[in-house]
N, C-alpha and C positions, 0 to 999 in steps of 0.2 A: 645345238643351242641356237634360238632363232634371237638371240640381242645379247648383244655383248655387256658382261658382266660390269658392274657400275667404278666410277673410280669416287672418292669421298668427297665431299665438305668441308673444309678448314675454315671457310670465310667467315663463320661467326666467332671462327677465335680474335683471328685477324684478318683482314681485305686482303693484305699481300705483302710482302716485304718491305715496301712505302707507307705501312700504315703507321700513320704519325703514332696510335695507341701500344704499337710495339716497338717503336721507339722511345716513347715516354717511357715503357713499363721497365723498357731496359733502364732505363739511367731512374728510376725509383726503386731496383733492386742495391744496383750502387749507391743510390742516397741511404737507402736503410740499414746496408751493410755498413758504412762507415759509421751512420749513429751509434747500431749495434756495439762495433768494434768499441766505442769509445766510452759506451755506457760498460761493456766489461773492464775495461783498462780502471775505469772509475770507480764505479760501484762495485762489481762481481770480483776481481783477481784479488783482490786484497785482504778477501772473505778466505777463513780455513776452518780444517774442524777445531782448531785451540780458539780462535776472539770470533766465532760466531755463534749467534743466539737463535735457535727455531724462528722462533716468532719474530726475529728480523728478518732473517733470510726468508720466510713464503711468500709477500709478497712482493721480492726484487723475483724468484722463481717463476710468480704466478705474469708477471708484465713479461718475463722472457718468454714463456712460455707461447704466450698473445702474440708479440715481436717475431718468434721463430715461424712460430704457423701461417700469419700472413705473410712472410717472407719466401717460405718454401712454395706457398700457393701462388704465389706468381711466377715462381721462377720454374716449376713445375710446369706452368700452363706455356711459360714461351719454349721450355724445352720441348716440349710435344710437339707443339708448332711445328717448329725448326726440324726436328727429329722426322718428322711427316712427312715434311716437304723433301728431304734427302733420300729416305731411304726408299720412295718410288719413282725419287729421280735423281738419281744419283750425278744427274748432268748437270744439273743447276748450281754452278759454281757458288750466285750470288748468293742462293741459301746456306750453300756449304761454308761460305766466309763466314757471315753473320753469325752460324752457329760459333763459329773458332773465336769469333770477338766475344762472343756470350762467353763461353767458355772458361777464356780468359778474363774477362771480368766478373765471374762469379768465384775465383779461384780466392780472392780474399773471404768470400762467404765461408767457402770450403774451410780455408783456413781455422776461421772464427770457431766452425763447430769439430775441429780438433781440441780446440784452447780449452772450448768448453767441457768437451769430456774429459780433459783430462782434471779440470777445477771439480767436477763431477765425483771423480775420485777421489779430490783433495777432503771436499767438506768431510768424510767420512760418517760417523752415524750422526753426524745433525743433517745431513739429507734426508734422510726415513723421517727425522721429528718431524723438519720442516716440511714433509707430505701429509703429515696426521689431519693438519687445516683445511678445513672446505679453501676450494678455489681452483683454476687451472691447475695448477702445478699437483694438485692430487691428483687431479683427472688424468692426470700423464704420470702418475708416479711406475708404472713400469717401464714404458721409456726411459724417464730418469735414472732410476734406479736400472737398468739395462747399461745406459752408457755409463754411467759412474762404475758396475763390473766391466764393460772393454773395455775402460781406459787403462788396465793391468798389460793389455799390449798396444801400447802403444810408443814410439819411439820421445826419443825428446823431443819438444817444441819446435825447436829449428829444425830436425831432422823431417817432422812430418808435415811441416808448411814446404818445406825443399823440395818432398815428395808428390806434394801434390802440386807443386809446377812444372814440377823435371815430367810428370805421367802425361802433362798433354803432348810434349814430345816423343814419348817414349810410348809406353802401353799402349795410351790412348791414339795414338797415331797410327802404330804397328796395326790395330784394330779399324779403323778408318780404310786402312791401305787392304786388309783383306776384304773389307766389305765393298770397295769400289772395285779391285780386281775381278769381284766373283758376279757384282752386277751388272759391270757392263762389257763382260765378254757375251758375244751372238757368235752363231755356227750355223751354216748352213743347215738344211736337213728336209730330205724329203718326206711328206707327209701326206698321204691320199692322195698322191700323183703328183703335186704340185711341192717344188723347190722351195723353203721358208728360209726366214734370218729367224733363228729362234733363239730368246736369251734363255741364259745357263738355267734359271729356274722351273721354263716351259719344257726345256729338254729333261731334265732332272723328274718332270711332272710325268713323261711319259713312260717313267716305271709302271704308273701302272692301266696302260694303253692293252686294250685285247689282242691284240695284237702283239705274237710271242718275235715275229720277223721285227715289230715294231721296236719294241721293247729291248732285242737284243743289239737294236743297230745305236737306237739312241744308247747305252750302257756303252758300247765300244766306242762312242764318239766324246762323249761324257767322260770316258779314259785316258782319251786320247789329249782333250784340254786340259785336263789336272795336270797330265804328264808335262803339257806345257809350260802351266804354271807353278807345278809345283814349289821350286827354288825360292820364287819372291815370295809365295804362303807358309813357308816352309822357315823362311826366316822371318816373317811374322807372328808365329805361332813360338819361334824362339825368343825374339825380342817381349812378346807377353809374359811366358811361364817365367826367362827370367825375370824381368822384373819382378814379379809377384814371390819369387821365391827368396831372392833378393830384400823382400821389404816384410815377409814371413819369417825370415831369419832374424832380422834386427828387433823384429817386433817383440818375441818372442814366442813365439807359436811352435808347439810340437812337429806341426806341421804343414802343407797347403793345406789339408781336409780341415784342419784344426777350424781356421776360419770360417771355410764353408758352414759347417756344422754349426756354429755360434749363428751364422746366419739365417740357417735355417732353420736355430731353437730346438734341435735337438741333440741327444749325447751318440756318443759313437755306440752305445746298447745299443739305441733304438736302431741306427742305422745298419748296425751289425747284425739283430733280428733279421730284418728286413734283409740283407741280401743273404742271409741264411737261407730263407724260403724261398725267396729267387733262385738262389741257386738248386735247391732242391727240387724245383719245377720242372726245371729244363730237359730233362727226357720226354716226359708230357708235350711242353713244347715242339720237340724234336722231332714226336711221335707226328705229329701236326702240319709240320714240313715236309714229313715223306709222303704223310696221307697227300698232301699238296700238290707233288711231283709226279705222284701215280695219275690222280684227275687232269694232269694236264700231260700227261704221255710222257714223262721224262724218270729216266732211273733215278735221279737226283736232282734238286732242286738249285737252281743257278741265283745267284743274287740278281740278277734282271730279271725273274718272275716272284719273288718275294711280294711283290705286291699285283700279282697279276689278279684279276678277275674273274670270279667264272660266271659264267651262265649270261646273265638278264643283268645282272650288275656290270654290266660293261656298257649299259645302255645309259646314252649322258644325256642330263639335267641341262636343264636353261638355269638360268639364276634364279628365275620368278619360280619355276617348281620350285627348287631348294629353298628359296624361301617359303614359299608354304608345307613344303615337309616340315622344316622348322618351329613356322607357330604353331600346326598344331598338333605336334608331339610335343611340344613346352606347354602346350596348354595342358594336356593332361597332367602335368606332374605340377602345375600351380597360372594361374590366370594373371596374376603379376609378374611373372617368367616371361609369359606369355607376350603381353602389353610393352614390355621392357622391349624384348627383341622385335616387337612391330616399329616399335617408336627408329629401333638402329637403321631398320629397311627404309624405311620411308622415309627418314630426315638423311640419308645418304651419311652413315656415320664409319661404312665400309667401302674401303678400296678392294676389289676386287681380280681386276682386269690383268692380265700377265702383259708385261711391257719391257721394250729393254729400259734400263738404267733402274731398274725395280729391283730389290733386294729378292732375294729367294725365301721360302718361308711363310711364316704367317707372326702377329701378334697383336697384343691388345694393351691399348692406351686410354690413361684417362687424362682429362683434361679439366685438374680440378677446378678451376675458377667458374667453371657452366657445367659443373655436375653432370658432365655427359662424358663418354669414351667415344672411341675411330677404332676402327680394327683395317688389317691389312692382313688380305693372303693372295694366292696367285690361284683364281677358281679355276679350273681346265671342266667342269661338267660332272667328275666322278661324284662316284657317292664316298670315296673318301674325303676330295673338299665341300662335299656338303656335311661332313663331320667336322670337318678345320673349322669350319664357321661357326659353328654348333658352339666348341672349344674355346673360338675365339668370345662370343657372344658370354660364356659362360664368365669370364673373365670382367667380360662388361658389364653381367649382374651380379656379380662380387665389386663391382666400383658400387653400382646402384644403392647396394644394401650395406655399403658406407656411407653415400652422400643422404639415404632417407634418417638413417641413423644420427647425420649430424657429427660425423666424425671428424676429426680434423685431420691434416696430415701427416700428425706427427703419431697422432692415433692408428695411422693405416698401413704402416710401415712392413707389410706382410709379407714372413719368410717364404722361398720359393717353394718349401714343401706343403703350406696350407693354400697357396695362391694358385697350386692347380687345381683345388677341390675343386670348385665351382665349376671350374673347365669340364675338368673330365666326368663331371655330374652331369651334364647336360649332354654330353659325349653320350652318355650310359641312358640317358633317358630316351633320347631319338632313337637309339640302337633297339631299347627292350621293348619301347613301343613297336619297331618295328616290327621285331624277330617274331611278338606276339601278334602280329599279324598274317606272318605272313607262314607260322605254324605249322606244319603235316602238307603245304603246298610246295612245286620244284622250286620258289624263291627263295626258301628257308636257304639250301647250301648257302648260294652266292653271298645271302645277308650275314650266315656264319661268317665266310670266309671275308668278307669286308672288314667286322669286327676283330679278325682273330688276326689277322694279318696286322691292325692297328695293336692290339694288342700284344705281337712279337714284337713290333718298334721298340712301344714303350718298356715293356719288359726285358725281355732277351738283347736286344739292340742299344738299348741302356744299358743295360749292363755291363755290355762290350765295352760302352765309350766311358765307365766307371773304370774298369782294366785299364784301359788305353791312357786315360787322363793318371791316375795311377804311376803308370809305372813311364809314362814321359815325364812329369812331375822327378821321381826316383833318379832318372838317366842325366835328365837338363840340370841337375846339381852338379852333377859331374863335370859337364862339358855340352856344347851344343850340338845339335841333334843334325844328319843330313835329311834331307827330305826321303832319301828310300829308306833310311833307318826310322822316322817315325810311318812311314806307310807299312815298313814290317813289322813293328810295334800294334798298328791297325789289328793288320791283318790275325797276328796270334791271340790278340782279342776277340775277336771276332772266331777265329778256333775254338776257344777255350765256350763260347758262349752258345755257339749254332752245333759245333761238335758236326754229328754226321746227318746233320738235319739238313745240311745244305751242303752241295758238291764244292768238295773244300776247295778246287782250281778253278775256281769262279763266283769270287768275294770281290771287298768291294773297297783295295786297301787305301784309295785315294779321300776315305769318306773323310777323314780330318781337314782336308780342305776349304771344303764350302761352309758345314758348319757353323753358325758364325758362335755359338754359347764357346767354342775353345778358346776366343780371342778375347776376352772380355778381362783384362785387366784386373776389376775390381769384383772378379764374383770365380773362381776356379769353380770345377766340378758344381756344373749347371747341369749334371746329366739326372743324379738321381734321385730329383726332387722330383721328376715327373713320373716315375717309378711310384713314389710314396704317394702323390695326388693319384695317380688310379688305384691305388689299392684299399688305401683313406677312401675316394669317395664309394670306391665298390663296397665297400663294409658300411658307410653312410647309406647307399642306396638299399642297401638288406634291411634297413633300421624302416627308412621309410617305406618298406612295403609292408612291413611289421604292423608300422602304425597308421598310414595313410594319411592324411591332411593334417592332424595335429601335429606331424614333423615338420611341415612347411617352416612356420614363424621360428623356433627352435632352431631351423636350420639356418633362416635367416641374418637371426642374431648372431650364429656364429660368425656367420661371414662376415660380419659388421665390427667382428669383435677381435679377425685374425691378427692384427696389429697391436692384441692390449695382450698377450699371453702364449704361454711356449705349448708347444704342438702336445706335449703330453697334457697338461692342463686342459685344452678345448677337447682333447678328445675324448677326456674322461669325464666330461661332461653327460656323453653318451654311453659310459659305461665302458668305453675302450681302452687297454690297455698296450700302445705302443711299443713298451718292449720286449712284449710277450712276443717270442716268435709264430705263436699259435695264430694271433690276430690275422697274420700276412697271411699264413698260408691258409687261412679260412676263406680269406680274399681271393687267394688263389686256384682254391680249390671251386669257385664259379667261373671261371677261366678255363678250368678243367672239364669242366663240366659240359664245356661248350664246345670243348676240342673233342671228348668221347662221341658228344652228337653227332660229332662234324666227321670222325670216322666211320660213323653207323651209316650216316648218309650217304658217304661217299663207296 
C-alpha cells in the first residue's frame, strides 16, 4: 500500500467537543424531553381504550408523532458523534465522559418512550381507529401499532424506568469495559523483519496474511492475550447475559431468542427454516475446507488458515485501488450505487486506518440530521477489507435510500435481519462482477477462495456463535459461567459446525472474547441476522439478474421501506416465501455451486 488508509470527517457534525452547537443540542434534547414528559402526564396518560374518542386521539398521536422524530433525530446525530469519536479512540477520556453525561441525561427520554408503549397498549382498539385519519400518526401506524403489541412484555412502570438506570451501570458498563480491554491492548510482533506494537485488531487482521509462519504466530500470540484476559471478559460477558436474562424473565419472554426474534420481525418458523438448511449444508461446506487444506499442503485445515489466501489474492491493495474496485463494480449493478459510494470516498465519510485505541471490526452509521453516514473498519490491503468496505458502504446506501425517501426515524427502525441486505448486496456485486471477470483465468481459484472463506464466516461460523450464544444463555440461568467453561462451550460449537472440515486441535476457543455483538446488553443473538442478510440478499440478487435494471427502483424502495414492515411482508413482495425452508437452501445451493467450482479447480 503506497498511502495510508484515510481516518473520517466528523467536523461537519460538530467542530469538537467545545462546539457550543453540541452543547446546545444537548440541553434542547432535555428541554424537549421534559415538555414531552409533561404533555403525556397531561394530555396522553389519562387517555384509555374506555373515555377515548378516535377522532380525539389522532391528532394528540399525529403532534407526538412530529415531537418523537425530531427528538430522536437529534439525539441520534449527537450519539454517532460521540459513538465515533470513542470507538477509534478509545483514549479520549473527554469524549468518553460526555458520552456517559449524554447517557445519563437521555435516560428520562428512555424513560418516556417506555410509558408510552405501555399507553400504547392501553388505548386498545381506538388505536387502529385513531390510524384510519390522514396525518403522521397513519404514516407511522406500524410502529404504533408494533409497540402497542410489545408493550404485552413489558415490566411495570417503575420496574422499567429502574431498569433502564441500573443498565448504565450494569450491562451497559460491563459492555464499555469489554470494548476498552480489547481496543487498547498492543503486542509486540514481528512483521517483515521489523518488531511492531500492533493493536489486538491489526494482529487479529493477520489471519489472513500469506504467510502460513505469519498467520500461525499471530494465532498463538492472539491466544496467548485472551488467555490473559480472559477473566475480566469473561465476567463481562457474565454481567451482560445476566442481566438480560434477568430482565427477559420479568418481562415475560419465553425466552432470550424470544426478544431477539420480535426484533428482527420474524417468527421462530422463519428462523427455524433457515438454520434447517444451514445445517443441511455443512458437509458441502466441510467438503470446502478439506478442499482448502490440500491446496495449501496441510492434512487438515487449522483455524489460523481459515482465512488464508491463495495465489495472487494475497497481493495487497492501496486504499485508492480498493476504492475504484469499488465504484466501478457498484456501477454496474446501478449509477446511484455508484455516485452514492463516490460521494463516502471523497468527502472522508470512512475511517479506515488500523490504530491503537481503535475498536476492532468494521461498521456503519448514520448521521441523521445531514443525511449522510461514517463507516469504520481496520483496512490492512486484503481483498477481504476491500469487501468490509463494500459491506460497510452497503449499509450506507440503505441509510441513503431512507433519507431520499424522506423517511423519518421512527420510519427506519430496521430489524438486523433486513439491515444486512443491502450490505451483503453489494458484498455479492463486487464479488460476481469480479468472479466474471476473471472466469477460465488462474485468478478465478483465489477470487473463489476469497468469497467462500467470507462465506464460511457468515455461514458455518455464525452458526457456531448461534450454539454458543445458545446454550451460554441455557447455563448462565443456572449460575455464572468461568472463563474456560464458556471458551469450552466455544469450542463444542464450533465442533458441532466445522465438524471434520477443520483439525479439531486447532480451533479458536477464545473467539467469545473480542466479539463485541455478545456484550450488547439490549440486542442478544446478534449472530444470525447476518446469516439471513446473505442469504435474503443472495435470493434478491438471483431476482435482479432475472430482471436486470427494472429491479433497481423495486429494490430501492425496499430499503427505504425496511422499517415500515416484517421481514415476511417485504419479502413477499418479491414473490418469496421466508418460511419455506426451500428458499434458504436455493440460496444455498449458489454457495454450493461455488464450492463444486472451487474443488474442480483445485
Amino acid at each position: 500500500m503506497t498511502t495510508n488508509p484515510p481516518r473520517w470527517n466528523l467536523s461537519n457534525i460538530y467542530t469538537s467537543l467545545e462546539d457550543p452547537r453540541l452543547q446546545s443540542d444537548m440541553q434542547w434534547c432535555q428541554t424537549q424531553t421534559s415538555l414531552l414528559e409533561a404533555r403525556f402526564e397531561t394530555e396522553l396518560q389519562p387517555l384509555t381504550r374506555e373515555n377515548t374518542h378516535p377522532e380525539a386521539l389522532t391528532p394528540l398521536l399525529n403532534q407526538l408523532v412530529d415531537d418523537l422524530n425530531a427528538l430522536i433525530l437529534k439525539t441520534a446525530t449527537i450519539d454517532a458523534y460521540l459513538y465515533g469519536l470513542i470507538t477509534t479512540n478509545s483514549f479520549d477520556k473527554q469524549a468518553e465522559q460526555t458520552l456517559s453525561r449524554f447517557e445519563i441525561a437521555r435516560v428520562p427520554f428512555q424513560n418516556l418512550l417506555v410509558r408510552l408503549r405501555a399507553w400504547f397498549g392501553r388505548l386498545g382498539k381506538a388505536l387502529p381507529a385513531a390510524l384510519r385519519a390522514d396525518g403522521s400518526a397513519k404514516e407511522h401506524a406500524f410502529t404504533l401499532l408494533e409497540e402497542a403489541e410489545q408493550s404485552r412484555y413489558q415490566m411495570s412502570e417503575p420496574e422499567e424506568l429502574l431498569a433502564n438506570e441500573m443498565t448504565l451501570s450494569g450491562g451497559s458498563a460491563w459492555d464499555k469495559l469489554q470494548g476498552t480491554l480489547t481496543s487498547q491492548k498492543t503486542v509486540p510482533f514481528e512483521l517483515d523483519g521489523k518488531m511492531e506494537e500492533l493493536p489486538m485488531p491489526a494482529l487479529i487482521n493477520l489471519r489472513s496474511h500469506p504467510s502460513a509462519e505469519v498467520r500461525e504466530r499471530a494465532y498463538r500470540t492472539e491466544q496467548s492475550v485472551w488467555e490473559e484476559l480472559k477473566e475480566p471478559l469473561a465476567a463481562c460477558l457474565n454481567g451482560v447475559k445476566g442481566e438480560t436474562i434477568t430482565l427477559d424473565t420479568h418481562r415475560g419472554r419465553q425466552d432470550s431468542l424470544h426478544a431477539s426474534l420480535d426484533m428482527a420481525r420474524i417468527d421462530r418458523a422463519t428462523l427455524n427454516a433457515m438454520l434447517a438448511a444451514i445445517q443441511a449444508s455443512l458437509p458441502t461446506f466441510r467438503r470446502y475446507f478439506q478442499a482448502k487444506a490440500r491446496l495449501l499442503g496441510m492434512e487438515k485445515l487449522p483455524w489460523w488458515s481459515l482465512l488464508a489466501p491463495l495465489g495472487e489474492s494475497s497481493a495487497a491493495f492501496s486504499f485508492e485501488e480498493a476504492e475504484q474496485l469499488i465504484l466501478t463494480h457498484f456501477g454496474s449493478f446501478s449509477e446511484e450505487l455508484k455516485d452514492f459510494a463516490r460521494t463516502a470516498f471523497e468527502q472522508r465519510w470512512i475511517d479506515a486506518e488500523q490504530r491503537p485505541g481503535k475498536r476492532g471490526g468494521a461498521y456503519c452509521m448514520e448521521i441523521p440530521a445531514l443525511k449522510e453516514s461514517r463507516v469504520m473498519c481496520n483496512f490492512d490491503g486484503s481483498l477481504d477489507q476491500v469487501m468490509t468496505i463494500a459491506h460497510e458502504l452497503g449499509h450506507g446506501f440503505h441509510n441513503y435510500c431512507a433519507f431520499k425517501a424522506d423517511k423519518t426515524p421512527l420510519q427506519t427502525r430496521t430489524p438486523m435481519t433486513l439491515a444486512e441486505t443491502a450490505s451483503i448486496m453489494c458484498e455479492t456485486i463486487v464479488f460476481n462482477a469480479i468472479l466474471a471477470s476473471v472466469r477460465g483465468t488462474p485468478d478465478e481459484l483465489p477470487i473463489l477462495e476469497s468469497n467462500l472463506s467470507g462465506c464460511g464466516e457468515v455461514i458455518v461460523d455464525i452458526y457456531s456463535r448461534f450454539l454458543f450464544e445458545q446454550e451460554v444463555f441455557k447455563r448462565r440461568a443456572q449460575s455464572t459461567l468461568s472463563a474456560d467453561e464458556i471458551s469450552e462451550i466455544m469450542l463444542d460449537a464450533q465442533r458441532q459446525s466445522y465438524g471434520d472440515g477443520l483439525d479439531e486441535n486447532v480451533l479458536h476457543k477464545y473467539m467469545w472474547t473480542w466479539k463485541p455483538h455478545y456484550y450488547s446488553p439490549s440486542l442478544a443473538f446478534y449472530n444470525y441476522p447476518y446469516a439471513f442478510g446473505q442469504l435474503f440478499a443472495t435470493g434478491l440478487y438471483a431476482i435482479f439478474q432475472e430482471r436486470g435494471q427494472e429491479f433497481v427502483p423495486e429494490y430501492m424502495q425496499l430499503l427505504a421501506s425496511t422499517g415500515e414492515a416484517s421481514a415476511a411482508d417485504l419479502a413477499a413482495r418479491f414473490g418469496i416465501d421466508i418460511r419455506d425452508q426451500a428458499f434458504w437452501a436455493a440460496s444455498l445451493r449458489v454457495i454450493a455451486e461455488r464450492i463444486e467450482r472451487y474443488i474442480q479447480l483445485s
